[in-house]
CHARMM-style PDB file with segment names, atoms N, HN, CA, C and O in Angstrom:
ATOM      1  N   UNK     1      97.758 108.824 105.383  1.00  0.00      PROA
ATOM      2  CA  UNK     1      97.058 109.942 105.951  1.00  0.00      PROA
ATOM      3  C   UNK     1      97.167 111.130 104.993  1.00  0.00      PROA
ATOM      4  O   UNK     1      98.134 111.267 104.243  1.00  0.00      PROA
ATOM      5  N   UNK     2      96.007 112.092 105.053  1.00  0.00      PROA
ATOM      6  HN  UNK     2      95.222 111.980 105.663  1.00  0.00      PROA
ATOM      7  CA  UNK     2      96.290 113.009 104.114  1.00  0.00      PROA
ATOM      8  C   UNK     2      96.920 114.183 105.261  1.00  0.00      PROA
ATOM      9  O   UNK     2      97.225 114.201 106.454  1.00  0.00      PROA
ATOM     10  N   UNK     3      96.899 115.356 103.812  1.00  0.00      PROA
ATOM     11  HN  UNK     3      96.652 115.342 102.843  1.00  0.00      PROA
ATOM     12  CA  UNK     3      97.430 116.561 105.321  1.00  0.00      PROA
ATOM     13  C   UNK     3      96.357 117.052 105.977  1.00  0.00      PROA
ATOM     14  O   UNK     3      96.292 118.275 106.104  1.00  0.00      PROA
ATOM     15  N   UNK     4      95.564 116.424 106.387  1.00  0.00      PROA
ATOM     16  HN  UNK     4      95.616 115.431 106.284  1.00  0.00      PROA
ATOM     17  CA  UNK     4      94.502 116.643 107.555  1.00  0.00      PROA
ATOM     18  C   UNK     4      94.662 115.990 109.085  1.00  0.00      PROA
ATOM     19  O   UNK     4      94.055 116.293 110.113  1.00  0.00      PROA
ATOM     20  N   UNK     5      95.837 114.850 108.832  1.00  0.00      PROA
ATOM     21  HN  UNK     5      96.330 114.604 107.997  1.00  0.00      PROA
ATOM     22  CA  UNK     5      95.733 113.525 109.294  1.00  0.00      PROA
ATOM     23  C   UNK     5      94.567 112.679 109.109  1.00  0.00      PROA
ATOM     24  O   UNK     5      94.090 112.084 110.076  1.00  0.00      PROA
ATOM     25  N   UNK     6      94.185 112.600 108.211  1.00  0.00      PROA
ATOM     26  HN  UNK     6      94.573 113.084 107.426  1.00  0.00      PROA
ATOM     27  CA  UNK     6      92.574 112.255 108.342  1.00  0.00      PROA
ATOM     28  C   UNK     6      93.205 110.550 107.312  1.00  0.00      PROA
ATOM     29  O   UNK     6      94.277 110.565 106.708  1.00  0.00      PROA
ATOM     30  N   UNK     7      92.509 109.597 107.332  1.00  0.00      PROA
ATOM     31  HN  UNK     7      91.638 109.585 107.822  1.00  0.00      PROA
ATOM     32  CA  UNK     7      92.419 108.355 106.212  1.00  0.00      PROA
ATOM     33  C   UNK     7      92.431 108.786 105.318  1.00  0.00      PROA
ATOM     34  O   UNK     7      91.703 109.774 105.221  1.00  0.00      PROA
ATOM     35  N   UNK     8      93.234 108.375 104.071  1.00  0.00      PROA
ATOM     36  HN  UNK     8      93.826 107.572 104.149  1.00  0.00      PROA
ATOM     37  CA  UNK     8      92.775 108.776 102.628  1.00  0.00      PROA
ATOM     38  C   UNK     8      91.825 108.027 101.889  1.00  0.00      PROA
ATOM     39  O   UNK     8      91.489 106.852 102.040  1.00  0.00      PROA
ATOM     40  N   UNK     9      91.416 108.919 101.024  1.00  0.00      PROA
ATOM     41  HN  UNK     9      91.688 109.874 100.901  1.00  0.00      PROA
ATOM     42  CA  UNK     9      89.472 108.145 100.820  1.00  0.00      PROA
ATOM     43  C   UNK     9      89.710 107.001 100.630  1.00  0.00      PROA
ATOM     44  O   UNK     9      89.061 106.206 101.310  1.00  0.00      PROA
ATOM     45  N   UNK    10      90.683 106.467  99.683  1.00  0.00      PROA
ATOM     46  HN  UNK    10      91.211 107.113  99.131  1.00  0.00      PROA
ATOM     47  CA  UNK    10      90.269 104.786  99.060  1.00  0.00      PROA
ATOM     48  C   UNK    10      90.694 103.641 100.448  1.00  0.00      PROA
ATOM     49  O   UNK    10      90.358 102.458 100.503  1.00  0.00      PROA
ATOM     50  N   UNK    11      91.694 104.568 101.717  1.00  0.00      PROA
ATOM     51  HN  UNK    11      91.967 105.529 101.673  1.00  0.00      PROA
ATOM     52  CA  UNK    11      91.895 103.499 102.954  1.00  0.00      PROA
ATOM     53  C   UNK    11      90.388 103.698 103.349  1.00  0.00      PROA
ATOM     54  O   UNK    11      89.738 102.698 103.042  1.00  0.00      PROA
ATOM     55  N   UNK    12      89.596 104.734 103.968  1.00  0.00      PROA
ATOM     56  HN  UNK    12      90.124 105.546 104.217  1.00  0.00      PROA
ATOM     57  CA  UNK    12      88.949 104.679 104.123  1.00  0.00      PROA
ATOM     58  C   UNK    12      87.581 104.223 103.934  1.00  0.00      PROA
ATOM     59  O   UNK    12      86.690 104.149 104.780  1.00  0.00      PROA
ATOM     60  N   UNK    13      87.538 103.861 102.411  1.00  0.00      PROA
ATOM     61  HN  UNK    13      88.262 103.921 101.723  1.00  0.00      PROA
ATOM     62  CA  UNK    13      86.161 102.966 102.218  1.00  0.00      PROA
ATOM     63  C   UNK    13      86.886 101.727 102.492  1.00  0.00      PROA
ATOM     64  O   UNK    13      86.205 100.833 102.994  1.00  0.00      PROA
ATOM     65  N   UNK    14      87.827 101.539 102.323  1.00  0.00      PROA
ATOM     66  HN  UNK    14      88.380 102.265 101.915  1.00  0.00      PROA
ATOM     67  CA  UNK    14      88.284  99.877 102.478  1.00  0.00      PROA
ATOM     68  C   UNK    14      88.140  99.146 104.106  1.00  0.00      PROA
ATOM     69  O   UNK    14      87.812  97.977 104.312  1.00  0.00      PROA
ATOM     70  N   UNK    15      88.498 100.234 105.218  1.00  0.00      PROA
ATOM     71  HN  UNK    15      88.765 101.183 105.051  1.00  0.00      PROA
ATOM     72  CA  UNK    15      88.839  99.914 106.696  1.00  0.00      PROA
ATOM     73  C   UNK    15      88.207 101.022 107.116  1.00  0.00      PROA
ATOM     74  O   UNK    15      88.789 101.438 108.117  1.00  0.00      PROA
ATOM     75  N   UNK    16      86.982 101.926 106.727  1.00  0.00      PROA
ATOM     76  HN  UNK    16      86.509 101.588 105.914  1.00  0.00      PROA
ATOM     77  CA  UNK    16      86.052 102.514 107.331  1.00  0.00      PROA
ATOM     78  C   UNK    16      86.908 103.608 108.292  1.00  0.00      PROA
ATOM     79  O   UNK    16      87.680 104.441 107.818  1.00  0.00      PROA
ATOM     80  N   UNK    17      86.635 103.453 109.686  1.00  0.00      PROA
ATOM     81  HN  UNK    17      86.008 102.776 110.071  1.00  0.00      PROA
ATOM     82  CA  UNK    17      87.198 103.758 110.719  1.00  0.00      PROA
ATOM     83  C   UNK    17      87.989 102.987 111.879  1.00  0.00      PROA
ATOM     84  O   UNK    17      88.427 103.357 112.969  1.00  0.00      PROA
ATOM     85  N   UNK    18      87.991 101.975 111.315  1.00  0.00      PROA
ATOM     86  HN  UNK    18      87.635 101.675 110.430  1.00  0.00      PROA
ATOM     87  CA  UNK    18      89.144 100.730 112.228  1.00  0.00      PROA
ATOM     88  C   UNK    18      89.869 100.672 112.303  1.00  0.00      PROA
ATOM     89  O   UNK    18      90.297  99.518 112.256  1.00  0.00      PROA
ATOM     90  N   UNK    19      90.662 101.544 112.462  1.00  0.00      PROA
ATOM     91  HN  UNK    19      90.314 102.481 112.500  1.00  0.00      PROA
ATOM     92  CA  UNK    19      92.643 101.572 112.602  1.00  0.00      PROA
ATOM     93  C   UNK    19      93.365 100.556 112.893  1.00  0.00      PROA
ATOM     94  O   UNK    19      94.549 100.506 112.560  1.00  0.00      PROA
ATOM     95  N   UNK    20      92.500  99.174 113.844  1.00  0.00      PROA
ATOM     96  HN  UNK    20      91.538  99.214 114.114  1.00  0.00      PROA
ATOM     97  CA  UNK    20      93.169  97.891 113.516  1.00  0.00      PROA
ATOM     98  C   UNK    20      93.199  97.240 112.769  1.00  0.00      PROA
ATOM     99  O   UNK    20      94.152  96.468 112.660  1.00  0.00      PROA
ATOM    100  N   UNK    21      92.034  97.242 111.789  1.00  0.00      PROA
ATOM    101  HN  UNK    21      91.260  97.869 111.878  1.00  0.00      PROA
ATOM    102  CA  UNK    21      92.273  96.499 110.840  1.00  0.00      PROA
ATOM    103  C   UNK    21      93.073  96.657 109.740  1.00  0.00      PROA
ATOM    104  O   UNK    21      93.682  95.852 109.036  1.00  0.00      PROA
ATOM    105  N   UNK    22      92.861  98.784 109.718  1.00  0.00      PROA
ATOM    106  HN  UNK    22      92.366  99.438 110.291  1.00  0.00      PROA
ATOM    107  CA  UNK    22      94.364  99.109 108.728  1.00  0.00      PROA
ATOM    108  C   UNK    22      95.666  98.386 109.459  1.00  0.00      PROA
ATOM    109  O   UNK    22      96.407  97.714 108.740  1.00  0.00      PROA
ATOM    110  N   UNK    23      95.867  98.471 110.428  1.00  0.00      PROA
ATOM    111  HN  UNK    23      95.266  99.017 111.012  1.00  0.00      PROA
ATOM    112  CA  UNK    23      97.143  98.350 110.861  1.00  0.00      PROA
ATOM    113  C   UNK    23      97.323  96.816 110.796  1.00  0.00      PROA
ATOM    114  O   UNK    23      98.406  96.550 110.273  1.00  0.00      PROA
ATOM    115  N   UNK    24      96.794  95.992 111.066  1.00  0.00      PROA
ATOM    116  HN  UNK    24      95.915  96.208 111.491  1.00  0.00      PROA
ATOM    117  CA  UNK    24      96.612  94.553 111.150  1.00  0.00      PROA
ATOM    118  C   UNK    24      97.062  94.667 108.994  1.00  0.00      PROA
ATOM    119  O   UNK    24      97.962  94.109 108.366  1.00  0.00      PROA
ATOM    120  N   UNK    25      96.645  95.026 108.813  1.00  0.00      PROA
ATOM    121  HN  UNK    25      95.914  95.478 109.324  1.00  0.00      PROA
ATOM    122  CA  UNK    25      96.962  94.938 107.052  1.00  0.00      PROA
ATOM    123  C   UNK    25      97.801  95.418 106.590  1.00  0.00      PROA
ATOM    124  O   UNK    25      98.104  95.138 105.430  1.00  0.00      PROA
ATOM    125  N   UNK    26      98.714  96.604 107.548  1.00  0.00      PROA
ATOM    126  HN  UNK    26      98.469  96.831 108.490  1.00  0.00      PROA
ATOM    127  CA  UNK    26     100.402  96.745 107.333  1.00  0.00      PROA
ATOM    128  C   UNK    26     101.019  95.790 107.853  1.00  0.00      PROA
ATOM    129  O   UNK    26     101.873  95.212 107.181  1.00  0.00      PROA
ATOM    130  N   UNK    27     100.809  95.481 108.861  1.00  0.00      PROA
ATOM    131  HN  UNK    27     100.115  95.951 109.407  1.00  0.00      PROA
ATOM    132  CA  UNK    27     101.695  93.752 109.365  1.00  0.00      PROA
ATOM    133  C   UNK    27     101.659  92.743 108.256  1.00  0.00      PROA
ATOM    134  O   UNK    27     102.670  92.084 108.011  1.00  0.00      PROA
ATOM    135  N   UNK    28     100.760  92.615 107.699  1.00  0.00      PROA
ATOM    136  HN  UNK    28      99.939  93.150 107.897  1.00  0.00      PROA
ATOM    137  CA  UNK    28     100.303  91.472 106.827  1.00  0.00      PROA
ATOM    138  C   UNK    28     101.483  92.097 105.444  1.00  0.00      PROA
ATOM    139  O   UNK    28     102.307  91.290 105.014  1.00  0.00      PROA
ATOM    140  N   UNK    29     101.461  93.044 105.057  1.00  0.00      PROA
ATOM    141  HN  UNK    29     100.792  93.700 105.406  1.00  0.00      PROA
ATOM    142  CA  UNK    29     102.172  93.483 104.086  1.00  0.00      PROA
ATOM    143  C   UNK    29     104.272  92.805 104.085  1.00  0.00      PROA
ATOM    144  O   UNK    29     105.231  92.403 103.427  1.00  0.00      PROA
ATOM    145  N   UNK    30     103.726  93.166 105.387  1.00  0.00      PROA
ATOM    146  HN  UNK    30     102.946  93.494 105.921  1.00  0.00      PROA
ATOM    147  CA  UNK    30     105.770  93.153 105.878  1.00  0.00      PROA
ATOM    148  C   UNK    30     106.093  94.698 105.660  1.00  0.00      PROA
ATOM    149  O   UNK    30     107.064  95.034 104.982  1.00  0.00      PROA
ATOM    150  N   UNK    31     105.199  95.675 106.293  1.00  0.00      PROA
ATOM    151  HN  UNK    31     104.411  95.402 106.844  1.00  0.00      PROA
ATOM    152  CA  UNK    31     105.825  97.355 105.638  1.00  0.00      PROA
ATOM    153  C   UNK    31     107.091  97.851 106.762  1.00  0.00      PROA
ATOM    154  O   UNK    31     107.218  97.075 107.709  1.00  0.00      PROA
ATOM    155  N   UNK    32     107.454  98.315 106.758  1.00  0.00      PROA
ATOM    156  HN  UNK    32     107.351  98.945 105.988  1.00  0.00      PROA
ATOM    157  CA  UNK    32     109.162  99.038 106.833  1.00  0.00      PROA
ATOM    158  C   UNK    32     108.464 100.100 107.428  1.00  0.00      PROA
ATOM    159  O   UNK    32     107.767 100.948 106.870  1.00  0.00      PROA
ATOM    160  N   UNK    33     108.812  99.918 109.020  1.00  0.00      PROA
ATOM    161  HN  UNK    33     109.378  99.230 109.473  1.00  0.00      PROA
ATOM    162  CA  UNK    33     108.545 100.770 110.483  1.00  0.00      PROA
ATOM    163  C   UNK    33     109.626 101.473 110.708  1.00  0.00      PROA
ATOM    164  O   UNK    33     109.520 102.560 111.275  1.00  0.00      PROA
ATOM    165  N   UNK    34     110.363 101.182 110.470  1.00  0.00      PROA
ATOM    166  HN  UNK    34     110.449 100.299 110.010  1.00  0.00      PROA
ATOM    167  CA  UNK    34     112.196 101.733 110.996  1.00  0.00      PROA
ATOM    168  C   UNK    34     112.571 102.825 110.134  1.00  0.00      PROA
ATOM    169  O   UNK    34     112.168 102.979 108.981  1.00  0.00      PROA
ATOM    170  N   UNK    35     113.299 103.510 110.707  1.00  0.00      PROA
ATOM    171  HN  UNK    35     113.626 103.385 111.643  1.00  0.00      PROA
ATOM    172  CA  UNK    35     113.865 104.493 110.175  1.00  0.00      PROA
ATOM    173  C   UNK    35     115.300 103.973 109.004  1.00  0.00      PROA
ATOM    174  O   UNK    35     116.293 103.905 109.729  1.00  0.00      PROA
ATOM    175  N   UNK    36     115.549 103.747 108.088  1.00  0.00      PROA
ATOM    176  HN  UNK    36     114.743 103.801 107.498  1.00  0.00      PROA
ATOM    177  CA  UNK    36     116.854 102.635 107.296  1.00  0.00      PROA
ATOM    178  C   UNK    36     118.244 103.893 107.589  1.00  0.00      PROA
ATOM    179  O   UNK    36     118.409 105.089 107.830  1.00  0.00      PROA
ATOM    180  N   UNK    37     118.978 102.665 107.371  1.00  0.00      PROA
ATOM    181  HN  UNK    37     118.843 101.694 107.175  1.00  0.00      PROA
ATOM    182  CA  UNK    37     120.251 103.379 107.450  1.00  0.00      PROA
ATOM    183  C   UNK    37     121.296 102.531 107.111  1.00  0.00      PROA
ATOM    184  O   UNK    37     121.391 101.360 107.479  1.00  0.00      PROA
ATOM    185  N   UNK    38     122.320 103.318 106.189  1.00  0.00      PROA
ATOM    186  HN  UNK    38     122.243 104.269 105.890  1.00  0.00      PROA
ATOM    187  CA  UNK    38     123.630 102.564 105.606  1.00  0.00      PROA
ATOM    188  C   UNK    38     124.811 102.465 106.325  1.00  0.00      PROA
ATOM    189  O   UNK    38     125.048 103.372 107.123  1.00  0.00      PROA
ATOM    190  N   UNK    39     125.563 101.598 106.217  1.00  0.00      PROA
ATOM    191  HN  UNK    39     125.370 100.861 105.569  1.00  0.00      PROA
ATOM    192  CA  UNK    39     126.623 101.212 106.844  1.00  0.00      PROA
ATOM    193  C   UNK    39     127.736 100.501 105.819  1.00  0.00      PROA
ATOM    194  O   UNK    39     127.711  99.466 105.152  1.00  0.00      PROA
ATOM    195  N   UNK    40     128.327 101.131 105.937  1.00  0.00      PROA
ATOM    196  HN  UNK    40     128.348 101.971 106.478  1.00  0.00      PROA
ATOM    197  CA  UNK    40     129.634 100.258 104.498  1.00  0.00      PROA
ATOM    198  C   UNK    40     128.567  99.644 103.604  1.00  0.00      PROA
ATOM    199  O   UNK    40     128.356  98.434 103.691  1.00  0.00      PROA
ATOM    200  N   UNK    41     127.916 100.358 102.794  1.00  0.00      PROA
ATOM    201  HN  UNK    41     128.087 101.340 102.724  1.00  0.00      PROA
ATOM    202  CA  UNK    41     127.642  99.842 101.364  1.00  0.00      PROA
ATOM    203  C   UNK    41     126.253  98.720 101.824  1.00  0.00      PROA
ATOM    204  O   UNK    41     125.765  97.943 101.004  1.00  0.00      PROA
ATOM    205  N   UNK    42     125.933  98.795 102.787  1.00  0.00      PROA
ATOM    206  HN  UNK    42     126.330  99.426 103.453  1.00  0.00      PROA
ATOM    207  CA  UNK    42     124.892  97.796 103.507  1.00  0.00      PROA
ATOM    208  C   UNK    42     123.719  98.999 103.944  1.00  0.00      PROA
ATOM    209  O   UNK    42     123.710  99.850 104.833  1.00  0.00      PROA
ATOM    210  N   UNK    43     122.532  98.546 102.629  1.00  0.00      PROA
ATOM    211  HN  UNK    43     122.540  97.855 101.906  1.00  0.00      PROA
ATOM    212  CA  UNK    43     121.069  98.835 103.623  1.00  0.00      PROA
ATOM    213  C   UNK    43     120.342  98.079 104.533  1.00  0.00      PROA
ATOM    214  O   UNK    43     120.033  96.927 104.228  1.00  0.00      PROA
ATOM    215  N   UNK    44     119.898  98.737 106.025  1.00  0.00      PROA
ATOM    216  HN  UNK    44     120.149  99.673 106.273  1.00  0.00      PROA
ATOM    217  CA  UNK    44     119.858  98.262 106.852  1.00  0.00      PROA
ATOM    218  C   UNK    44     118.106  98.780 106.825  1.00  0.00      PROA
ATOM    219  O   UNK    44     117.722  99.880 106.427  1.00  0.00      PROA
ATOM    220  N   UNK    45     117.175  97.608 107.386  1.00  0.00      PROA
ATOM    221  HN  UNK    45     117.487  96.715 107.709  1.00  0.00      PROA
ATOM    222  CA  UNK    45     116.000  98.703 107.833  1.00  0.00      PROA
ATOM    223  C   UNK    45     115.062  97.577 108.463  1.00  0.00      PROA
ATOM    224  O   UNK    45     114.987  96.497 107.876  1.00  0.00      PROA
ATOM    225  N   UNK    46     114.400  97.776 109.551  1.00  0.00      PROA
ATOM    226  HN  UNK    46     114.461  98.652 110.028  1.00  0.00      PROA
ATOM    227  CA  UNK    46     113.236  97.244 110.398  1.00  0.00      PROA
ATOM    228  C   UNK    46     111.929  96.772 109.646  1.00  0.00      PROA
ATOM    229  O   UNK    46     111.211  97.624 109.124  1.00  0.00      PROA
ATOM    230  N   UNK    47     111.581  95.325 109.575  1.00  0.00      PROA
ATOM    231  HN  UNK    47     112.164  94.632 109.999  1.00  0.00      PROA
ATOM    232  CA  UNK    47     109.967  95.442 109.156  1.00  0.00      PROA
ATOM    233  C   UNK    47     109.129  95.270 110.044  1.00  0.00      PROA
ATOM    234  O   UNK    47     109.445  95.002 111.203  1.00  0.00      PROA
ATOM    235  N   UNK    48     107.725  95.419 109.566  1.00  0.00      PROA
ATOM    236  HN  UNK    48     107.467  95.637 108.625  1.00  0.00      PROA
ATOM    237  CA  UNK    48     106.851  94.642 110.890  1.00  0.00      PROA
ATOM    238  C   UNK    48     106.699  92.903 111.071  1.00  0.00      PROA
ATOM    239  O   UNK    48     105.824  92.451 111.809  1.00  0.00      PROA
ATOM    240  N   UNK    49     107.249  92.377 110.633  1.00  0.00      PROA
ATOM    241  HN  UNK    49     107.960  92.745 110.033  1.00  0.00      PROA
ATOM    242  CA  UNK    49     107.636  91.120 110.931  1.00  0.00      PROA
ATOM    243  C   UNK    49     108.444  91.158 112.076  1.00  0.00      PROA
ATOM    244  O   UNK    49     108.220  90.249 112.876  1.00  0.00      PROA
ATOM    245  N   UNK    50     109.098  91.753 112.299  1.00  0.00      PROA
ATOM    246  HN  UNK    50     109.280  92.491 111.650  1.00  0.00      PROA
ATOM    247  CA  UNK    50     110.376  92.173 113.472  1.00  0.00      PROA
ATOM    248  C   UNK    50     111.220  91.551 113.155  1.00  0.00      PROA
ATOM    249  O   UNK    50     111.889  91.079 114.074  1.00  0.00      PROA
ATOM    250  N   UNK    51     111.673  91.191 111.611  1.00  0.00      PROA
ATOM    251  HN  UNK    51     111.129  91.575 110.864  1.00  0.00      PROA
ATOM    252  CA  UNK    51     113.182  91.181 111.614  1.00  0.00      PROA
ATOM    253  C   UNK    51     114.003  92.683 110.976  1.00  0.00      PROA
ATOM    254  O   UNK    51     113.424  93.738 110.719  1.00  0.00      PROA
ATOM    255  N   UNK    52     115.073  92.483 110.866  1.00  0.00      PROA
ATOM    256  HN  UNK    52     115.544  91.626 111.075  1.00  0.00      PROA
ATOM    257  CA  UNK    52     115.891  93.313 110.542  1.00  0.00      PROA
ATOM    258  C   UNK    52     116.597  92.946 109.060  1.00  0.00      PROA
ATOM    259  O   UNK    52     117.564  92.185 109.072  1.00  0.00      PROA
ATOM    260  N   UNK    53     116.231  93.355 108.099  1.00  0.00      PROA
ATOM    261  HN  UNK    53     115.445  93.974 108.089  1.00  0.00      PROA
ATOM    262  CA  UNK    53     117.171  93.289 106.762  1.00  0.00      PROA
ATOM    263  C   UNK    53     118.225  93.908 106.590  1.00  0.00      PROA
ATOM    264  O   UNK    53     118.524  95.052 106.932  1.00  0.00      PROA
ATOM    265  N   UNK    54     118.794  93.146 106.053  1.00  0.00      PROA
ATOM    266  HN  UNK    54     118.551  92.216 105.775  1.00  0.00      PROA
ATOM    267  CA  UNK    54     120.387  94.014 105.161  1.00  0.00      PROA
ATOM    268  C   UNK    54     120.300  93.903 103.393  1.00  0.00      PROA
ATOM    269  O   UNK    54     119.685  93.077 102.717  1.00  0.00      PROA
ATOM    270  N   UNK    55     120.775  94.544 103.149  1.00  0.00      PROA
ATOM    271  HN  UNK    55     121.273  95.215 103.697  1.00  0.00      PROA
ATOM    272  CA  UNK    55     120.846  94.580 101.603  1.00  0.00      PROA
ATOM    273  C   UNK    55     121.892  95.284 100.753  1.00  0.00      PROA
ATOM    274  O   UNK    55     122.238  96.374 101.208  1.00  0.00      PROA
ATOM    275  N   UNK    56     122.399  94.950  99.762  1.00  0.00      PROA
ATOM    276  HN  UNK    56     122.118  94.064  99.393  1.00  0.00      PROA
ATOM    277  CA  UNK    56     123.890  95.071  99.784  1.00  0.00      PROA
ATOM    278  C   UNK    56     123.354  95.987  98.491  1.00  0.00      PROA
ATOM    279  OT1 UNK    56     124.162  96.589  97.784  1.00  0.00      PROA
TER     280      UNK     56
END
């Protein structure tokens, strides 16, 4: 989104005005919904797959 909230041009010629199909194409990515957070030396963070990673 730009600071308009508006699509940024190149999402926008790609997915027009269809917000599902953008969004259907962040799922497809695996993009990182969650807010991450460390724990003893462990990154932690949510994808849209709905698992949960760790990473050392």
């Amino acid at each position: 989104m730009d600071e308009k909230g508006k699509l940024k041009t190149n999402l926008q010629q790609k997915y027009g005005d269809n917000i599902n199909r953008l969004f259907a194409a962040y799922l497809q990515m695996g993009s990182i919904f969650s807010t991450i957070w460390i724990e003893h030396g462990t990154l932690y963070f949510g994808a849209a797959d709905g698992a949960i990673y760790a990473v050392e």
